[in-house]
MARGULUM-405621 format. One record per residue: x, y, z of N, C-alpha, C, O in turn; residue number from 1; chain. Coordinates in pm, whole numbers. Example, Ala and Ser with C-alpha at 12.3 -4.5 7.8 and 13.67 -1.06 7.14 Angstrom:
residues 2
(atom (1319; -569; 780); (1230; -450; 780); (1320; -330; 780); (1424; -332; 846); 1; A),
(atom (1285; -225; 708); (1367; -106; 714); (1290; 3; 787); (1341; 114; 804); 2; A),
***
This chain:
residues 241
(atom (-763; -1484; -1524); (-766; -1388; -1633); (-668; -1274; -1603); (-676; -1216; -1495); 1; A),
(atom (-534; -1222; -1734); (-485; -1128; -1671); (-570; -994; -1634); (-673; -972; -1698); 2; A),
(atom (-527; -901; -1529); (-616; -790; -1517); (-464; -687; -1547); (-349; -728; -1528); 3; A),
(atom (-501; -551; -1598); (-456; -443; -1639); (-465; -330; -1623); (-561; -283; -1684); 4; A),
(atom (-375; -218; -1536); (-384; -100; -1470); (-473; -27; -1625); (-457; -81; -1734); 5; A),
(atom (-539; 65; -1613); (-598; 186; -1674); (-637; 285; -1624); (-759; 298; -1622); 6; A),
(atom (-551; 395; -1561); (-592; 522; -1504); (-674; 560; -1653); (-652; 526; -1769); 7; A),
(atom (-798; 662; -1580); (-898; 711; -1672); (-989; 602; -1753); (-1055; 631; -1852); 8; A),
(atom (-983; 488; -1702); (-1071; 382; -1776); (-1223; 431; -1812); (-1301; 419; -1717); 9; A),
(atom (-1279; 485; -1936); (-1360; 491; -2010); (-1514; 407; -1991); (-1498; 286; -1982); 10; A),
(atom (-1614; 438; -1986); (-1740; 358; -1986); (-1697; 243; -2078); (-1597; 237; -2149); 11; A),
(atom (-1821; 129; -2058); (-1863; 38; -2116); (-1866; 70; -2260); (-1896; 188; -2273); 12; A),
(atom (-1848; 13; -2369); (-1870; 26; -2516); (-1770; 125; -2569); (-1777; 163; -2686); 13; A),
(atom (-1661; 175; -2471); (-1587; 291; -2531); (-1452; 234; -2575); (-1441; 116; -2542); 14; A),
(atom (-1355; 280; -2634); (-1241; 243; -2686); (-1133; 291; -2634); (-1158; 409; -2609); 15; A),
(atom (-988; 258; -2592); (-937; 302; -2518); (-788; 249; -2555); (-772; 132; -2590); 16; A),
(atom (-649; 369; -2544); (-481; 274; -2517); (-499; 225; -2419); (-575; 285; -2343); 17; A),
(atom (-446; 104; -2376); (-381; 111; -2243); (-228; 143; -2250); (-145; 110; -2335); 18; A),
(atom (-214; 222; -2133); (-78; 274; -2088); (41; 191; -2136); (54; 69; -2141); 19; A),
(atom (149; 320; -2180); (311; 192; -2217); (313; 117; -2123); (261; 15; -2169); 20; A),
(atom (352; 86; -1964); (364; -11; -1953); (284; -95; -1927); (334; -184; -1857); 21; A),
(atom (158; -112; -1956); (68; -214; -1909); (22; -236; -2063); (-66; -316; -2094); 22; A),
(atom (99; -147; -2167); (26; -199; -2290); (223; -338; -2346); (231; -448; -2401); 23; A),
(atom (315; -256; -2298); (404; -368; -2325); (430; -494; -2252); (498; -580; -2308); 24; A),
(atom (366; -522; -2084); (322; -631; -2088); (228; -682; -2109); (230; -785; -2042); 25; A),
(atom (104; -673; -2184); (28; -721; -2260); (103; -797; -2428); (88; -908; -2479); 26; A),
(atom (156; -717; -2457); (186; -760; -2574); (304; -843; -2617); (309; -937; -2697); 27; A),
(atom (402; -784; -2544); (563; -838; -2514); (597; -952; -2432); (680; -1041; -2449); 28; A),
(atom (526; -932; -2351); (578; -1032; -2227); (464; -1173; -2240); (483; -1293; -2257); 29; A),
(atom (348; -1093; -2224); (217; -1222; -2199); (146; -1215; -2345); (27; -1237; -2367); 30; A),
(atom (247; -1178; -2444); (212; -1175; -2625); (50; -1231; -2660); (17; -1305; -2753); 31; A),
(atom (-35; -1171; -2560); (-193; -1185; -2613); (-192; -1063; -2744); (-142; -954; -2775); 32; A),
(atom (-286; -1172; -2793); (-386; -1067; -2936); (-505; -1036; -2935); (-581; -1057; -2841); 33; A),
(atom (-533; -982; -3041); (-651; -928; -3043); (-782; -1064; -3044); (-764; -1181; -3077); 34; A),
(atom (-906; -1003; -2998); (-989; -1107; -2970); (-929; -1206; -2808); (-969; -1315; -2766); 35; A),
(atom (-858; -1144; -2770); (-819; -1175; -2598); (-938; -1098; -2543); (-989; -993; -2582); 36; A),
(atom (-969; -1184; -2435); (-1019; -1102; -2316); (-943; -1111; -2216); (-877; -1207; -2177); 37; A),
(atom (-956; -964; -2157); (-883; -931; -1997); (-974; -833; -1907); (-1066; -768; -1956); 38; A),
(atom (-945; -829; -1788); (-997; -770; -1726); (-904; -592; -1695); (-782; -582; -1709); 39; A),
(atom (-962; -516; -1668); (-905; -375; -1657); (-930; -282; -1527); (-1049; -293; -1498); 40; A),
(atom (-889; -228; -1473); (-934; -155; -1340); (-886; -25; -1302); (-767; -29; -1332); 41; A),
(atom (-904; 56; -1267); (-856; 187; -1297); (-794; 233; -1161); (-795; 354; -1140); 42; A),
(atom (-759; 179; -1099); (-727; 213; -952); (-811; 304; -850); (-780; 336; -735); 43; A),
(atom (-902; 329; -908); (-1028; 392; -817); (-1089; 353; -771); (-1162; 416; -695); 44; A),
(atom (-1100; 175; -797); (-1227; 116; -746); (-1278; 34; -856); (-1282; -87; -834); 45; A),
(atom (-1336; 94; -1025); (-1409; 63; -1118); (-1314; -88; -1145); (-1206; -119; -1094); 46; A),
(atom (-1388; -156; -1229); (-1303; -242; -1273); (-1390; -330; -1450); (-1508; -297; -1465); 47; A),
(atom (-1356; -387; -1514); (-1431; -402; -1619); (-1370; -541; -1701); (-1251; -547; -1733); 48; A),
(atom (-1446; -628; -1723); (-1414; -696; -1863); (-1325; -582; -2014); (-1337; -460; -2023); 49; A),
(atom (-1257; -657; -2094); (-1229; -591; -2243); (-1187; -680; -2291); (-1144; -789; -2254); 50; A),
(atom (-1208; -601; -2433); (-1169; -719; -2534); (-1038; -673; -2598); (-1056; -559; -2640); 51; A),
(atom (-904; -719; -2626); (-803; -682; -2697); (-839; -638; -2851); (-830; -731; -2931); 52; A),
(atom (-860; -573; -2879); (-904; -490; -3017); (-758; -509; -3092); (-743; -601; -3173); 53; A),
(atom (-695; -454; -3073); (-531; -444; -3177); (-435; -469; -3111); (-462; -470; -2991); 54; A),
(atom (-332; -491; -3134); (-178; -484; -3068); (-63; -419; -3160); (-97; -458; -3271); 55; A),
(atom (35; -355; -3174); (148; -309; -3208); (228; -273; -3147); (229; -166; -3088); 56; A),
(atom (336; -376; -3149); (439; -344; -3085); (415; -292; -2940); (341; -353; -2862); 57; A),
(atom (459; -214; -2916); (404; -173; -2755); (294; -91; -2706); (302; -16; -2608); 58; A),
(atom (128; -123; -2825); (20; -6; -2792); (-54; -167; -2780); (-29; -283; -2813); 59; A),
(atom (-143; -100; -2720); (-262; -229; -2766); (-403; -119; -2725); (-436; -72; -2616); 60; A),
(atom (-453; -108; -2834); (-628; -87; -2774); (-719; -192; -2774); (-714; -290; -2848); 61; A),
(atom (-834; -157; -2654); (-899; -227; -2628); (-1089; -151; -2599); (-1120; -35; -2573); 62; A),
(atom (-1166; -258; -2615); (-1293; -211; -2628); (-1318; -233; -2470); (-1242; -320; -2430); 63; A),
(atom (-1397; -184; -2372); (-1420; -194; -2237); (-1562; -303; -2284); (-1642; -318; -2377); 64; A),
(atom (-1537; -344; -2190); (-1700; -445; -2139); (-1762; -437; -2054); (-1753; -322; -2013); 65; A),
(atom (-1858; -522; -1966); (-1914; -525; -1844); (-1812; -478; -1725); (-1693; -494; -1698); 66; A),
(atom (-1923; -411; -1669); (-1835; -454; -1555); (-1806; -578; -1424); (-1867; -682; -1398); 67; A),
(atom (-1739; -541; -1387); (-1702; -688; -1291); (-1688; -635; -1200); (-1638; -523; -1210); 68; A),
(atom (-1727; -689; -1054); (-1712; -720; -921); (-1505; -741; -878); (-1442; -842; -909); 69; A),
(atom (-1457; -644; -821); (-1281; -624; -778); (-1298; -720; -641); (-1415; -750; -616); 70; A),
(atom (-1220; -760; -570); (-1192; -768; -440); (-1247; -670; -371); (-1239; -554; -412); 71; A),
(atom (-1335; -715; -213); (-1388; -642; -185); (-1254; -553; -101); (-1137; -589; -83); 72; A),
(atom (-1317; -436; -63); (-1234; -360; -37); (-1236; -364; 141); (-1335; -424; 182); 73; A),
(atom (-1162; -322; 228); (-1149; -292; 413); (-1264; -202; 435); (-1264; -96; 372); 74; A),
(atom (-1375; -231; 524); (-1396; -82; 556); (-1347; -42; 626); (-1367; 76; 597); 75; A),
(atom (-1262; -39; 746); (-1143; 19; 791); (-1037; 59; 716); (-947; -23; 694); 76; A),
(atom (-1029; 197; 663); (-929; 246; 585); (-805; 292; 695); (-813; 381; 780); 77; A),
(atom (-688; 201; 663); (-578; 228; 713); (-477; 234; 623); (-464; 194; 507); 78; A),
(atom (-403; 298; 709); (-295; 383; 654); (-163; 364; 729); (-134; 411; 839); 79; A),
(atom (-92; 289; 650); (65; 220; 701); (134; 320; 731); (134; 410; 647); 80; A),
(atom (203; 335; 839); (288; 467; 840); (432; 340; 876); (411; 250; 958); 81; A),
(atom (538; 349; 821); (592; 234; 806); (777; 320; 783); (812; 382; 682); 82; A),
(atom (846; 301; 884); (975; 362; 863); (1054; 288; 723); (1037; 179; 667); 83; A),
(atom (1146; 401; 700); (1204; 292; 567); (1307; 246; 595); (1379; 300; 679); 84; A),
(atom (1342; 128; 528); (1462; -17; 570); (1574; 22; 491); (1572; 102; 398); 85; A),
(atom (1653; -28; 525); (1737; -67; 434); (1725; -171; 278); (1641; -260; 269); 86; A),
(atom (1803; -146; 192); (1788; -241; 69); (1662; -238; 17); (1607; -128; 11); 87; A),
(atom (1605; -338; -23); (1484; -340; -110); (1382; -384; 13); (1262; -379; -11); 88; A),
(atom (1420; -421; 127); (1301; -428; 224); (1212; -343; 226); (1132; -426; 270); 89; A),
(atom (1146; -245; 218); (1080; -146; 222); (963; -192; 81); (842; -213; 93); 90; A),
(atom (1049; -200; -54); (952; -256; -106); (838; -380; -107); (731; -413; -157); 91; A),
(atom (944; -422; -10); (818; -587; 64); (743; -531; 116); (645; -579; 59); 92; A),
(atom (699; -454; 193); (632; -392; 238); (521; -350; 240); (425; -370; 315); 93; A),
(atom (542; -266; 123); (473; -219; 8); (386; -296; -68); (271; -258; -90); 94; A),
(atom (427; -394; -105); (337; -507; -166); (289; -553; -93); (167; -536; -102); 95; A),
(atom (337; -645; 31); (244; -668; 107); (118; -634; 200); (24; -699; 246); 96; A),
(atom (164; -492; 205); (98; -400; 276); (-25; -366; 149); (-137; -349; 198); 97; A),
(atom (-21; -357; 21); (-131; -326; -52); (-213; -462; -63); (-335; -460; -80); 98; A),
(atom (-126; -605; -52); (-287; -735; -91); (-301; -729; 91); (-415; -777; 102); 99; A),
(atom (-268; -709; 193); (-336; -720; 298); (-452; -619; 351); (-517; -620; 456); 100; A),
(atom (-454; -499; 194); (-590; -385; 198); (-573; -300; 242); (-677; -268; 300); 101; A),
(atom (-459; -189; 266); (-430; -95; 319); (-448; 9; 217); (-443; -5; 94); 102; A),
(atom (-474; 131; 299); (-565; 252; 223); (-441; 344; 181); (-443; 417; 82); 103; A),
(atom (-368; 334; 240); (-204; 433; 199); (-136; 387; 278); (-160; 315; 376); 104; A),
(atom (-19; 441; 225); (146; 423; 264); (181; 555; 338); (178; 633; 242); 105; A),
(atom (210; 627; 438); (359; 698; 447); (478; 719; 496); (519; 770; 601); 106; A),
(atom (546; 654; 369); (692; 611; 452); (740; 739; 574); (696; 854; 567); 107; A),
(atom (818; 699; 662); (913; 739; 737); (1026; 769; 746); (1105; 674; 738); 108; A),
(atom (1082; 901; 766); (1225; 889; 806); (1239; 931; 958); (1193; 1038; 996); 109; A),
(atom (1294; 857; 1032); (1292; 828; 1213); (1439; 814; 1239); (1512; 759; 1157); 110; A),
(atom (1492; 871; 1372); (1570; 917; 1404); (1686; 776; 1387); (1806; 801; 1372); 111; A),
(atom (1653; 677; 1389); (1746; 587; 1367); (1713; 513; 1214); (1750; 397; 1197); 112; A),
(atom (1668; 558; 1145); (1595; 509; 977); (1792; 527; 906); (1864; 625; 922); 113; A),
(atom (1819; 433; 853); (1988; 406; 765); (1951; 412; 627); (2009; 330; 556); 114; A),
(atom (1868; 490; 572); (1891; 499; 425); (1847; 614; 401); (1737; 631; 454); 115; A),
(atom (1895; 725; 328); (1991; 817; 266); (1854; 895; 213); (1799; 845; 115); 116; A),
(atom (1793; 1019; 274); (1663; 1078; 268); (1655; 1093; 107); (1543; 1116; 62); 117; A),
(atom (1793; 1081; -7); (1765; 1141; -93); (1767; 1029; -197); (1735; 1051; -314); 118; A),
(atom (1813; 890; -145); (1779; 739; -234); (1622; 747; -197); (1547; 732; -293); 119; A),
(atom (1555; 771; -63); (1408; 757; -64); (1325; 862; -125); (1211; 827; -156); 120; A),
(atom (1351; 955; -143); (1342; 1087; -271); (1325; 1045; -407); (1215; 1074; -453); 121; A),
(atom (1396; 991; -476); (1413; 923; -544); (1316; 776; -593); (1273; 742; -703); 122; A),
(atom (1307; 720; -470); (1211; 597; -476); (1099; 654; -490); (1020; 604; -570); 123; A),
(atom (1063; 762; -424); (899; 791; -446); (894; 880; -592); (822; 834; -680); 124; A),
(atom (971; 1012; -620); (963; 1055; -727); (965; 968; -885); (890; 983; -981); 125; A),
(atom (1076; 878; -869); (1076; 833; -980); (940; 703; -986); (948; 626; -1081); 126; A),
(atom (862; 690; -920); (752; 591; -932); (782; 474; -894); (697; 392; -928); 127; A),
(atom (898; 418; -818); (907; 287; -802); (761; 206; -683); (693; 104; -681); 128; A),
(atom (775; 310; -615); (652; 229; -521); (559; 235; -578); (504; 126; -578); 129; A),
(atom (490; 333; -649); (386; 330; -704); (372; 215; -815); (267; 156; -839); 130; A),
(atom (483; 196; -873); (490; 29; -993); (443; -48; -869); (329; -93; -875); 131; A),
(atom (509; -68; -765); (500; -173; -670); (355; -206; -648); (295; -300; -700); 132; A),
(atom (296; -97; -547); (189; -92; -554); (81; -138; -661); (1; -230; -645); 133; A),
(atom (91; -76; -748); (35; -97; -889); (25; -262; -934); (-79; -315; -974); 134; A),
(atom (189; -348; -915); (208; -455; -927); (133; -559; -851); (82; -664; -889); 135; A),
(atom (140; -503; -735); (61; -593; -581); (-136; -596; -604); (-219; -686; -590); 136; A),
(atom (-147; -462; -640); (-301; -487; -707); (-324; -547; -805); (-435; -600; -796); 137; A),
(atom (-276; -567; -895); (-283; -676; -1002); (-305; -801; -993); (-382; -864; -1066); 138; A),
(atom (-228; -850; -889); (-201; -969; -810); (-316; -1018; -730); (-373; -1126; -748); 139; A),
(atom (-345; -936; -645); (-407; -978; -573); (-580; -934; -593); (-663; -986; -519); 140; A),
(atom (-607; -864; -667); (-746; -864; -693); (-812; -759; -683); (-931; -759; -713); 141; A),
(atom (-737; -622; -627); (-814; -507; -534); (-765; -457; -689); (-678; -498; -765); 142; A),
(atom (-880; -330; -696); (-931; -271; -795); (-890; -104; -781); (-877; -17; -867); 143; A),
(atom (-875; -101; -613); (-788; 15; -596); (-652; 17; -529); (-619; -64; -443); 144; A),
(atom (-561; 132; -585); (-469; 124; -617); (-394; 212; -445); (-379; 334; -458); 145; A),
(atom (-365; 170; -343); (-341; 258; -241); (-219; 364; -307); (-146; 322; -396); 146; A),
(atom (-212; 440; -278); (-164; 603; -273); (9; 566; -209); (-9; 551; -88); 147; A),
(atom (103; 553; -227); (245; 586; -169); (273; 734; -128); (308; 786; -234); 148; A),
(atom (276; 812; -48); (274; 962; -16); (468; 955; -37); (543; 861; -64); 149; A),
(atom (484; 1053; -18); (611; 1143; 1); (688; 1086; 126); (620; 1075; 229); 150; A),
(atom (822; 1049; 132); (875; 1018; 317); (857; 1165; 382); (876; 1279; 341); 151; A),
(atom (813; 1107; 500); (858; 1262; 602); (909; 1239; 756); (962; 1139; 806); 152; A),
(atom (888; 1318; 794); (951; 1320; 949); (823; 1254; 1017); (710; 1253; 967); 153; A),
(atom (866; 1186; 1168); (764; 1196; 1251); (670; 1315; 1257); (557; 1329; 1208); 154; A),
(atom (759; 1412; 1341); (687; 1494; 1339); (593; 1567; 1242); (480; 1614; 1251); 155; A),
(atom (687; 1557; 1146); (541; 1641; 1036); (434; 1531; 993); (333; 1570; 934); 156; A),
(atom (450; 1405; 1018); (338; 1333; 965); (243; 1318; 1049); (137; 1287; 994); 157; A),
(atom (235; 1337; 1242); (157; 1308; 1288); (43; 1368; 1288); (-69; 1321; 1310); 158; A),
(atom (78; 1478; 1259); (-90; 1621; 1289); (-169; 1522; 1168); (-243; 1431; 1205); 159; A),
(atom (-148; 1546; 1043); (-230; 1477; 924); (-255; 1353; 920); (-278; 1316; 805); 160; A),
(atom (-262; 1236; 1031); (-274; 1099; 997); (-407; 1087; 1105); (-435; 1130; 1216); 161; A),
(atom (-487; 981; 975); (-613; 936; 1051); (-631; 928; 1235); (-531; 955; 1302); 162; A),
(atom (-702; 907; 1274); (-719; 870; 1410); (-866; 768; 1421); (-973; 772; 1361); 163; A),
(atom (-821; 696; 1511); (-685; 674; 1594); (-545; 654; 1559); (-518; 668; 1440); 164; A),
(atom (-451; 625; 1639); (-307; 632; 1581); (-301; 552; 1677); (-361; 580; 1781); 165; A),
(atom (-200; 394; 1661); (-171; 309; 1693); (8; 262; 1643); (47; 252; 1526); 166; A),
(atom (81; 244; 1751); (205; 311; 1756); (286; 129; 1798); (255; 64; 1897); 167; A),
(atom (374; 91; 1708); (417; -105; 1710); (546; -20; 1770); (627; 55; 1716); 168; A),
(atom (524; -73; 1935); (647; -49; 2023); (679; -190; 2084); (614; -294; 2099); 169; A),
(atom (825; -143; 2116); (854; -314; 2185); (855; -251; 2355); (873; -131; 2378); 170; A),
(atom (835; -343; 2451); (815; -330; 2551); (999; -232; 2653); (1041; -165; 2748); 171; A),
(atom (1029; -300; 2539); (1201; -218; 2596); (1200; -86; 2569); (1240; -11; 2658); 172; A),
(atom (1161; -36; 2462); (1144; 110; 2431); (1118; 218; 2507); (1129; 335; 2472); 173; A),
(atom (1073; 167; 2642); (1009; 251; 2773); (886; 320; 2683); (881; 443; 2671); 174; A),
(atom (814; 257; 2637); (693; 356; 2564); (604; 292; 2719); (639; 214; 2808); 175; A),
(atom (467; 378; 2690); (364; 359; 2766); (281; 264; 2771); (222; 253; 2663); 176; A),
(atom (244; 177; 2861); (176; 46; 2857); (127; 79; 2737); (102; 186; 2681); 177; A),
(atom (114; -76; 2698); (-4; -117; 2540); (-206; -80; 2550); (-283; -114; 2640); 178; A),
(atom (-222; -41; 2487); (-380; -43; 2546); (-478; -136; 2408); (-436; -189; 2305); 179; A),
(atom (-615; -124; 2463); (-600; -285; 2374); (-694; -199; 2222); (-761; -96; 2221); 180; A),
(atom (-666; -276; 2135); (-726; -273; 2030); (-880; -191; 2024); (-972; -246; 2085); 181; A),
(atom (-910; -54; 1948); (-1021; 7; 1965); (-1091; -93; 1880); (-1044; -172; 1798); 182; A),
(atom (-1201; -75; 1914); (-1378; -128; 1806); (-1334; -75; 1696); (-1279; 36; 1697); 183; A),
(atom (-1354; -155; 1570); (-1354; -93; 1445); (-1360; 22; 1406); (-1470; 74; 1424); 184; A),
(atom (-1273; 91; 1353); (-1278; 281; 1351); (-1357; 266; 1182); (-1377; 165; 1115); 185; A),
(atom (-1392; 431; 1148); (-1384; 428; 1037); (-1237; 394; 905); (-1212; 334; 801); 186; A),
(atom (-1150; 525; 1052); (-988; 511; 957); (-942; 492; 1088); (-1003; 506; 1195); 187; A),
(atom (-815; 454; 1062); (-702; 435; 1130); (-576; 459; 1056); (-565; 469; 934); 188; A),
(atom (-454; 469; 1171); (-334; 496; 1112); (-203; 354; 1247); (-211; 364; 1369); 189; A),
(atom (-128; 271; 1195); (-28; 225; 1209); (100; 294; 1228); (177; 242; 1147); 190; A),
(atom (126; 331; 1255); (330; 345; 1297); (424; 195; 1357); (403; 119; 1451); 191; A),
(atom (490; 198; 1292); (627; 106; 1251); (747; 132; 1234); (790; 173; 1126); 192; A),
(atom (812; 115; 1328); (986; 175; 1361); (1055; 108; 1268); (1013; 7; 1212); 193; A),
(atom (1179; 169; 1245); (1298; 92; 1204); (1353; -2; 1224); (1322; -58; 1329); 194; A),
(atom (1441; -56; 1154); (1578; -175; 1273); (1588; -104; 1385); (1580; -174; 1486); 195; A),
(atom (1603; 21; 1404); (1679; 14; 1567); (1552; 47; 1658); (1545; 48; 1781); 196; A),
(atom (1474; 68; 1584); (1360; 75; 1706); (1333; 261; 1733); (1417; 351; 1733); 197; A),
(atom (1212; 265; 1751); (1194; 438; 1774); (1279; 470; 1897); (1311; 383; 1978); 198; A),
(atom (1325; 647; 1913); (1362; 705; 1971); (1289; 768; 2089); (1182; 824; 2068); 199; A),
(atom (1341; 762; 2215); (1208; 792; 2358); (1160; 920; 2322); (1048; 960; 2354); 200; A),
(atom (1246; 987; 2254); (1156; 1132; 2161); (1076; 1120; 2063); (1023; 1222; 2017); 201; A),
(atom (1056; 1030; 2026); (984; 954; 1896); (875; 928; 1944); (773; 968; 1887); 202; A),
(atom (867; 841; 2079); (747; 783; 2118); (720; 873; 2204); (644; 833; 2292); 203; A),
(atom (754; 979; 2212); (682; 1117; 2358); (631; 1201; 2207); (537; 1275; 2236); 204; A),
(atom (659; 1207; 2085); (616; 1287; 1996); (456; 1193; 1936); (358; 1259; 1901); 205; A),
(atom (455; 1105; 1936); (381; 1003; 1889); (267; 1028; 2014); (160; 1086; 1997); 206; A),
(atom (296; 991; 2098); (228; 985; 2253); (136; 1127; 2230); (14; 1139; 2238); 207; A),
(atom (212; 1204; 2207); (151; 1369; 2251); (44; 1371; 2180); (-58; 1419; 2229); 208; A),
(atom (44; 1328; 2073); (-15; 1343; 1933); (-163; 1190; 1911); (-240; 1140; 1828); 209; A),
(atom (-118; 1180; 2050); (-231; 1064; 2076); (-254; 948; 2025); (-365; 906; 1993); 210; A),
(atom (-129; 880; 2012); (-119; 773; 1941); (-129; 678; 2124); (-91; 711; 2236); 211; A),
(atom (-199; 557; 2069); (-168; 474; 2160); (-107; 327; 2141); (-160; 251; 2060); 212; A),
(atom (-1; 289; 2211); (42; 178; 2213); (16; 27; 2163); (-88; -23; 2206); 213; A),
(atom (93; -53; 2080); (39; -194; 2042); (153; -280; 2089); (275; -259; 2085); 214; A),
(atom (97; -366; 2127); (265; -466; 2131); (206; -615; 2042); (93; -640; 1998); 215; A),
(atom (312; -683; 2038); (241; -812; 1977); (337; -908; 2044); (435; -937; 1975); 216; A),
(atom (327; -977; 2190); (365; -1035; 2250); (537; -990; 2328); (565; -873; 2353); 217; A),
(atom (627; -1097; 2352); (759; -1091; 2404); (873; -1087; 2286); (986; -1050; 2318); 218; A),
(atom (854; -1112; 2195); (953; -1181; 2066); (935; -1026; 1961); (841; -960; 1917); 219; A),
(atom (1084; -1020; 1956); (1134; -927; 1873); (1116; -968; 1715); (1168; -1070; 1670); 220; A),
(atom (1037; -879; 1634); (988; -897; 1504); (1098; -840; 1420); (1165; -747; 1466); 221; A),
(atom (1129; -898; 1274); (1226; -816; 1190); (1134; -698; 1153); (1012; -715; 1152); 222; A),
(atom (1178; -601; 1129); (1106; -419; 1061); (1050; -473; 961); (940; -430; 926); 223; A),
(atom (1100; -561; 904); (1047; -587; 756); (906; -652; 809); (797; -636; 754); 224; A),
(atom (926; -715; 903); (786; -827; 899); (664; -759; 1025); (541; -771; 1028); 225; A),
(atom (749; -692; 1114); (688; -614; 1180); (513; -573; 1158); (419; -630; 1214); 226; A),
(atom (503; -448; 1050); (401; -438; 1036); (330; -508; 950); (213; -473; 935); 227; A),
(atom (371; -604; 886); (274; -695; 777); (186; -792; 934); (66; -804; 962); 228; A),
(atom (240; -814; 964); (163; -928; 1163); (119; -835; 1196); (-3; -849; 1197); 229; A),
(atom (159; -704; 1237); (32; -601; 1306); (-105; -547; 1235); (-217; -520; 1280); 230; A),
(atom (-47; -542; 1108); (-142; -532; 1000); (-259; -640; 1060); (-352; -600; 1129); 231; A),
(atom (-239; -791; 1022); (-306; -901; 997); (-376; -927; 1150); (-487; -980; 1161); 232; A),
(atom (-282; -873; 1287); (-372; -840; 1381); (-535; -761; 1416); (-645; -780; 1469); 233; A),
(atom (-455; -667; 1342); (-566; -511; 1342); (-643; -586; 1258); (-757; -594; 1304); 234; A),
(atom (-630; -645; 1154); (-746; -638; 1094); (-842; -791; 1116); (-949; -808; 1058); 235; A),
(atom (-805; -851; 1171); (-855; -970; 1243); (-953; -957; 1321); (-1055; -1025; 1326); 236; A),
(atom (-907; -828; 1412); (-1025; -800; 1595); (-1066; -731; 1467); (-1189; -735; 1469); 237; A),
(atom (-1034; -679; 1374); (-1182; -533; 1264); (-1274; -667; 1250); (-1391; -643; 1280); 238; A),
(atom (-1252; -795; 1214); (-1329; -840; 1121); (-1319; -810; 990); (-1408; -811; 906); 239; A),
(atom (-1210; -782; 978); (-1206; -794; 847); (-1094; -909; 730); (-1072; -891; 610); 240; A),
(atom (-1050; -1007; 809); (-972; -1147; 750); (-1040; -1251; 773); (-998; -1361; 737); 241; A),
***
């Protein structure tokens, strides 16, 4: 059944737009009519049966229904802290990083990060991750919508990120032995270097700030794929895959 973003989704029996763009692919693209049913979810969590009531051109209202049971959600809320790539890699990321259940995003800019603080300015202001995001919940079933924050520095992101803090170093980096996987936290936070790999100031800033070490064997991972496998690690020893 298709499902359909609705920030502010309305009780049961109430009437409602859905948003331009989730009302022009409804209508344009996947040309359902009225007397369709779809499912709706508001990125908070809620999620609901509806019935397509009207269509025009690019509005469509709809009546809300029951509600329905989303994908269950992590109880380990983590939070990708994930440097940004080059090209559209970063948006893989992103998607993947939201159907594998992650609680937020915040990108990185790290002392060896190659794309242009003010193209990633840009990516977050103008909403592209957030479509992404948005797109990846659709897909995959979760009912909430993880959060894309603002890029920032190491340093300013570490004071504000969950704890524990768990830091994807390669053994060459001279970071500090690996230590092993804590017991299921409530939250947690991930860090994920660039192509070139964090800076020994990077990982003494990280370190200070009490992040501790992960490795995931001898074999050098692409950035892109990096944290989607550490992801699927962590959340394996959680119990939660």
């Amino acid at each position: 059944m298709h499902r359909f973003h609705a920030p502010g989704l309305p009780g049961a029996g109430e009437t409602f737009e859905l948003p331009g763009e989730e009302a022009r692919h409804l209508s344009q693209v996947l040309r359902l009519g009225s007397g369709e049913t779809v499912r709706v979810f508001d990125g908070q969590g809620r999620e609901h049966l509806a019935e397509v009531l009207a269509v025009r051109k690019a509005r469509a209202t709809l009546l809300v229904g029951a509600p329905v049971v989303p994908a269950t959600e992590a109880r380990v809320r983590v939070t990708l802290v994930p440097a940004l790539l080059k090209g559209d890699r970063f948006d893989d990321v992103v998607r993947d990083a939201v159907m594998l259940g992650v609680w937020q995003i915040q990108p990185l800019v790290t002392r060896r990060t190659e794309v242009p603080i003010d193209r990633a300015a840009a990516a977050h202001e103008g909403g592209r991750w957030r479509r992404i995001a948005v797109a990846s919940a659709k897909q995959c079933g979760r009912a909430v919508v993880p959060v894309v924050l603002a890029p920032r520095s190491l340093q300013e992101a570490v004071e504000g990120l969950p704890r524990p803090m768990l830091l994807l170093a390669e053994p060459s980096a001279g970071a500090p032995a690996a230590a092993d996987v804590p017991p299921a936290p409530a939250a947690a936070s991930l860090l994920v270097g660039p192509e070139g790999g964090w800076s020994p100031e990077e990982i003494a800033v990280a370190s200070s700030a009490g992040a501790s070490c992960l490795r995931l064997g001898a074999r050098t991972l692409r950035a892109d794929s990096a944290p989607l496998v550490a992801l699927a690690v962590l959340l394996h020893e959680w119990d939660e895959l």
